[in-house]
VOVEXMI-518972 format. One record per residue: residue in three letters; chain; x, z, y of N, C-alpha, C in turn. Coordinates in pm, 1 decimal. Atoms other than C-alpha are relative to their C-alpha. Layout:
N
+---------+--------+----------+----------+----------+----------+----------+----------+----------+----------+----------+
| residuo | cadena |       nu |       nw |       nv |      cau |      caw |      cav |       cu |       cw |       cv |
+---------+--------+----------+----------+----------+----------+----------+----------+----------+----------+----------+
|     ALA |      A |        X |        Z |        Y |        X |        Z |        Y |        X |        Z |        Y |
...
+---------+--------+----------+----------+----------+----------+----------+----------+----------+----------+----------+
END
This chain:
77
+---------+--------+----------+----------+----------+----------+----------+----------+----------+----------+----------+
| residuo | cadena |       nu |       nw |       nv |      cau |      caw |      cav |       cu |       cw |       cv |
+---------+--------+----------+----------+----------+----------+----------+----------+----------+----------+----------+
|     UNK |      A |   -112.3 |    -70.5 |     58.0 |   -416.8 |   -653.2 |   -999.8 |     37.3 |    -59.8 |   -135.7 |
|     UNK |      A |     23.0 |     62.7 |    148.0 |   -488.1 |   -786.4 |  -1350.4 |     75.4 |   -159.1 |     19.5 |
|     UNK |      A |    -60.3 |    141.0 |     41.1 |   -322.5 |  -1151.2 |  -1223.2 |    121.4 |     18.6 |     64.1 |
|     UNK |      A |   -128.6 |    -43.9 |    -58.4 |      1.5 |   -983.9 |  -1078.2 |     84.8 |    -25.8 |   -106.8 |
|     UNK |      A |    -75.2 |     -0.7 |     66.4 |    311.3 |  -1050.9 |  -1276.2 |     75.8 |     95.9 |    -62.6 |
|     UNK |      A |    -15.7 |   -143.3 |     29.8 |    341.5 |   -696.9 |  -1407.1 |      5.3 |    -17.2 |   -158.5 |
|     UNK |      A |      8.4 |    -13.9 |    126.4 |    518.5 |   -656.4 |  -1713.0 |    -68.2 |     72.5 |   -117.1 |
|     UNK |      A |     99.1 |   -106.1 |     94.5 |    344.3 |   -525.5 |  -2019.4 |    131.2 |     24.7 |   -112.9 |
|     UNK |      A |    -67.8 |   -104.7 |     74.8 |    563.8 |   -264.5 |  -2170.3 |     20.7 |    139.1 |     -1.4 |
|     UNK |      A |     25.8 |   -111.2 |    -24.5 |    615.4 |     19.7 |  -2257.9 |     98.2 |    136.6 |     48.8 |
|     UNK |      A |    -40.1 |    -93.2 |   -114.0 |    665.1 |    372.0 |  -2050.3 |    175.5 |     22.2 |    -49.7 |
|     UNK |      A |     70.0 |    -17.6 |   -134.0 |    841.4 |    437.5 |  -1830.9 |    -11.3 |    -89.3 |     75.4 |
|     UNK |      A |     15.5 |    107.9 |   -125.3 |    685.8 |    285.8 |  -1530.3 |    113.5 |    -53.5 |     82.8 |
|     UNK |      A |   -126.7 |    -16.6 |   -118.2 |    943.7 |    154.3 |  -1305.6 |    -85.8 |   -147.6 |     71.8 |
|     UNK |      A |     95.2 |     86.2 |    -84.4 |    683.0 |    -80.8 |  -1100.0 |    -81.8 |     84.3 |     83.7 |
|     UNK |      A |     65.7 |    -82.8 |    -53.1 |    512.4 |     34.4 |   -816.9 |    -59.6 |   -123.3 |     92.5 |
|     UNK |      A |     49.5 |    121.9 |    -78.1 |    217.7 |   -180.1 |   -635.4 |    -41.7 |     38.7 |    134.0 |
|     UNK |      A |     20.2 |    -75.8 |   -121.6 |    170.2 |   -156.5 |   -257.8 |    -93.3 |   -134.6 |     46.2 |
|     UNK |      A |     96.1 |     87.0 |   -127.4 |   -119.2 |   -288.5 |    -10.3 |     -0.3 |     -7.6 |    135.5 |
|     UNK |      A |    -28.7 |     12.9 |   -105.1 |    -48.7 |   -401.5 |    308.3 |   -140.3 |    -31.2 |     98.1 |
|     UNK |      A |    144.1 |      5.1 |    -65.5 |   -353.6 |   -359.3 |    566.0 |     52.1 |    -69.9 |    176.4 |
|     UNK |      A |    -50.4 |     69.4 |   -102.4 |   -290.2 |   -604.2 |    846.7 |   -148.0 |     38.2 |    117.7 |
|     UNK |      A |    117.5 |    -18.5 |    -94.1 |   -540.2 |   -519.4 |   1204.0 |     56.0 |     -0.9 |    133.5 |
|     UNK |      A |     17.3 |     -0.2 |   -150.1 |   -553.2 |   -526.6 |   1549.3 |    -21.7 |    133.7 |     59.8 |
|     UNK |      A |     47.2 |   -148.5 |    -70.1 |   -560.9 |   -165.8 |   1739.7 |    149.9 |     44.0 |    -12.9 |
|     UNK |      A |   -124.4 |   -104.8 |     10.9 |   -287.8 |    153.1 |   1739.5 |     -0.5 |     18.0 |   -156.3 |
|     UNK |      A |    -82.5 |     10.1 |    142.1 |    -62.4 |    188.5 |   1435.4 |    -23.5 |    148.4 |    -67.5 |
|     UNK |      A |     31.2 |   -129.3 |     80.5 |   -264.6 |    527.4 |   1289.5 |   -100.1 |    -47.6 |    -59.9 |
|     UNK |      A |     42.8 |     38.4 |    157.3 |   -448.4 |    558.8 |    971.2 |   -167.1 |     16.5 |     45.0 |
|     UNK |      A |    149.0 |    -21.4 |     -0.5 |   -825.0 |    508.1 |   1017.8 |    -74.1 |     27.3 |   -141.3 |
|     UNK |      A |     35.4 |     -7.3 |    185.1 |  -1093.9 |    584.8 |    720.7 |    -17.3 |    -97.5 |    -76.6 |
|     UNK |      A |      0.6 |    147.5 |    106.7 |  -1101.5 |    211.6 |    607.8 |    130.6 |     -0.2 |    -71.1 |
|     UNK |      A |   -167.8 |    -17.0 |     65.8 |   -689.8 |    253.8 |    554.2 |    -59.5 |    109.5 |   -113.8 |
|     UNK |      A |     67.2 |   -108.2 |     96.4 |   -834.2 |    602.8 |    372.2 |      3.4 |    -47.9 |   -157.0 |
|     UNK |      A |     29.7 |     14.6 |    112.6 |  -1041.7 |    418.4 |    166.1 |     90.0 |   -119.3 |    -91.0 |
|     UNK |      A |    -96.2 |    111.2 |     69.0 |   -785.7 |    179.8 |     22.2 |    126.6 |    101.8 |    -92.6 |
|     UNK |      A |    -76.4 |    -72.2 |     85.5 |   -554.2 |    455.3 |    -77.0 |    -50.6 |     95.6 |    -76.9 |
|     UNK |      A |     42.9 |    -50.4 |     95.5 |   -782.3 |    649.5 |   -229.0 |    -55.9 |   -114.1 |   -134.9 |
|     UNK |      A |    -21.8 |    100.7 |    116.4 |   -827.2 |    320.6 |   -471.0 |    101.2 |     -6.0 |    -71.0 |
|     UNK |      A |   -138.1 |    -65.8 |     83.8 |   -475.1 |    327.6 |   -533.7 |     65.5 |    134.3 |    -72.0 |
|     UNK |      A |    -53.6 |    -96.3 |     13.9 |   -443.2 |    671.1 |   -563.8 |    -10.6 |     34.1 |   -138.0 |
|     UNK |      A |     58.2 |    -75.2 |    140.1 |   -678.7 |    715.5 |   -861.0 |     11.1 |   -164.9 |   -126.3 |
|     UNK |      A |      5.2 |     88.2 |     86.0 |   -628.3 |    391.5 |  -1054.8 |    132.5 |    -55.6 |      9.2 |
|     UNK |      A |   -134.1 |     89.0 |    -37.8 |   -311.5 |    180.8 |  -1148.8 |   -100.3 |   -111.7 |    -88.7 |
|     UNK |      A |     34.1 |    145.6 |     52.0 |   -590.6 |    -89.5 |  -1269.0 |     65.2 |    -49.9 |   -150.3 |
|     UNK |      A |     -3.5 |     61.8 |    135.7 |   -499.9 |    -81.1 |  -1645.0 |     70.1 |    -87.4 |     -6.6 |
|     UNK |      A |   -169.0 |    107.0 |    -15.8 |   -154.2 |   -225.3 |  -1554.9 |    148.9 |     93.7 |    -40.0 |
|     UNK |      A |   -112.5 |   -130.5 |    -27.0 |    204.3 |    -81.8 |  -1624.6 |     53.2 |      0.6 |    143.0 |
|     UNK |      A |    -42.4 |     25.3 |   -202.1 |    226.7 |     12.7 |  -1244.1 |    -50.9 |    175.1 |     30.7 |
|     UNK |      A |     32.3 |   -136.1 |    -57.3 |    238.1 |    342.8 |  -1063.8 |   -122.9 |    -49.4 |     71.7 |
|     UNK |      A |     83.3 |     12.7 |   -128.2 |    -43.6 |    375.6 |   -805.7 |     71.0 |    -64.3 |    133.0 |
|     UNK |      A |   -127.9 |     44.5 |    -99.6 |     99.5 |    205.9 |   -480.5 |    -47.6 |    115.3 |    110.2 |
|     UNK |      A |     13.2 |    -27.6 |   -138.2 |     72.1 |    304.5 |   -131.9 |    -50.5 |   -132.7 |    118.0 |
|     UNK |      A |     19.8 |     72.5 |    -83.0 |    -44.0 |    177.5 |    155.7 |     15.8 |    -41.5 |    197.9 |
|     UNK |      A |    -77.5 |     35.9 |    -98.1 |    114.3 |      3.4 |    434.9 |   -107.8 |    -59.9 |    108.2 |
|     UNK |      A |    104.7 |     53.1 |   -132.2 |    -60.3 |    -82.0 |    799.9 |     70.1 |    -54.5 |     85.3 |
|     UNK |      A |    -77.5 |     89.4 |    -81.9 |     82.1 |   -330.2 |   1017.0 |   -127.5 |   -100.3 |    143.3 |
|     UNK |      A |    131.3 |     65.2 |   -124.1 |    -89.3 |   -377.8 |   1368.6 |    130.9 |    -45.6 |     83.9 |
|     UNK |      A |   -127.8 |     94.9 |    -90.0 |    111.0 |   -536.5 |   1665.9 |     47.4 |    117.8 |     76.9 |
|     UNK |      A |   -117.7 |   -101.9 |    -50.1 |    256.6 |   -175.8 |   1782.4 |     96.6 |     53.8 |    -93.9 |
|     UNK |      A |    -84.8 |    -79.1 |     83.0 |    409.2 |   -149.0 |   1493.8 |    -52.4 |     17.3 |   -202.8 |
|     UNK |      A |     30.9 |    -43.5 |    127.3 |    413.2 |     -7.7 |   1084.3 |    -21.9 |    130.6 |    -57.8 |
|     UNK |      A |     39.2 |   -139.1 |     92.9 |    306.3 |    301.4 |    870.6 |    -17.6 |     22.9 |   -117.6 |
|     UNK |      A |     -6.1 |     46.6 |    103.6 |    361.6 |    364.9 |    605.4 |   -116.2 |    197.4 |    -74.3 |
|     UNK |      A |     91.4 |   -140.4 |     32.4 |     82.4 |    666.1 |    460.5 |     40.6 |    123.4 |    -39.2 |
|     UNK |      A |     -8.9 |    -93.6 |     72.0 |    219.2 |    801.4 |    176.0 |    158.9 |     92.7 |     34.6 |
|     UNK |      A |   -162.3 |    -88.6 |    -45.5 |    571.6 |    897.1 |    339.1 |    -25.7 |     36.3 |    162.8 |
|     UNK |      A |    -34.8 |     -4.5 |   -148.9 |    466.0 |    905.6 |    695.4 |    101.6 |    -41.8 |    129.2 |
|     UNK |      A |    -72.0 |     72.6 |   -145.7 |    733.7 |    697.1 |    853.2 |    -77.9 |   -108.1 |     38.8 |
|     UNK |      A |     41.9 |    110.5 |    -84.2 |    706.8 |    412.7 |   1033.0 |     59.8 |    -57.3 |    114.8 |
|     UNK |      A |    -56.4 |     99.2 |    -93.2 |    848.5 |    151.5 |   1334.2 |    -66.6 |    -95.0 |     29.7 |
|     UNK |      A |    106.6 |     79.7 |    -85.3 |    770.7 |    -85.8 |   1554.2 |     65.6 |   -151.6 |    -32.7 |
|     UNK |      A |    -45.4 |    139.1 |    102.4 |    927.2 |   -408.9 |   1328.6 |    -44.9 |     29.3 |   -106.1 |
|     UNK |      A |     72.2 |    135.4 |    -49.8 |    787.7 |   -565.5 |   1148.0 |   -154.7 |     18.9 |    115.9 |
|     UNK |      A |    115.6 |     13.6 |    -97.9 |    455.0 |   -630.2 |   1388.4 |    -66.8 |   -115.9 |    -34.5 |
|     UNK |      A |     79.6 |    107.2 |     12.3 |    168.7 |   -831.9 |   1409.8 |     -1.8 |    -65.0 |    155.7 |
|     UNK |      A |    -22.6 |     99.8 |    -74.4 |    262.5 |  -1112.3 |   1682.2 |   -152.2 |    -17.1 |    141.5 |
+---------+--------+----------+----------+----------+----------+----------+----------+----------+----------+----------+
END
């Protein structure tokens, strides 16, 4: 996070960082996805950055956690 191009200034935030969890299986949230947003949830890593969210991209499709949509573009091939 610390070598991201995230400006340093000051509030308000208007940056927000997201992790994309690429896998193989059905396009619902297992507890490894879990534990990735509970990383984000509670830290913005001593950056000016909201917490992100986190995005899952298997080959039926995307999800997105923290809003609950999702589709079947993009995909994993």
């Amino acid at each position: 996070m610390q070598r991201l191009p995230i400006p340093d200034r000051p509030a308000p935030l208007d940056h927000s960082v997201m992790t994309v969890v690429a896998r193989r299986g059905l396009c619902v949230f297992e507890p490894n996805e879990g534990h990735w947003m509970s990383a984000w949830r509670y830290s913005n890593h001593f950056t000016n950055a909201f917490d992100g969210t986190v995005m899952l991209v298997t080959e039926h499709g995307w999800s997105d956690f923290s809003t609950d949509t999702g589709g079947t573009t993009p995909s994993l091939s």
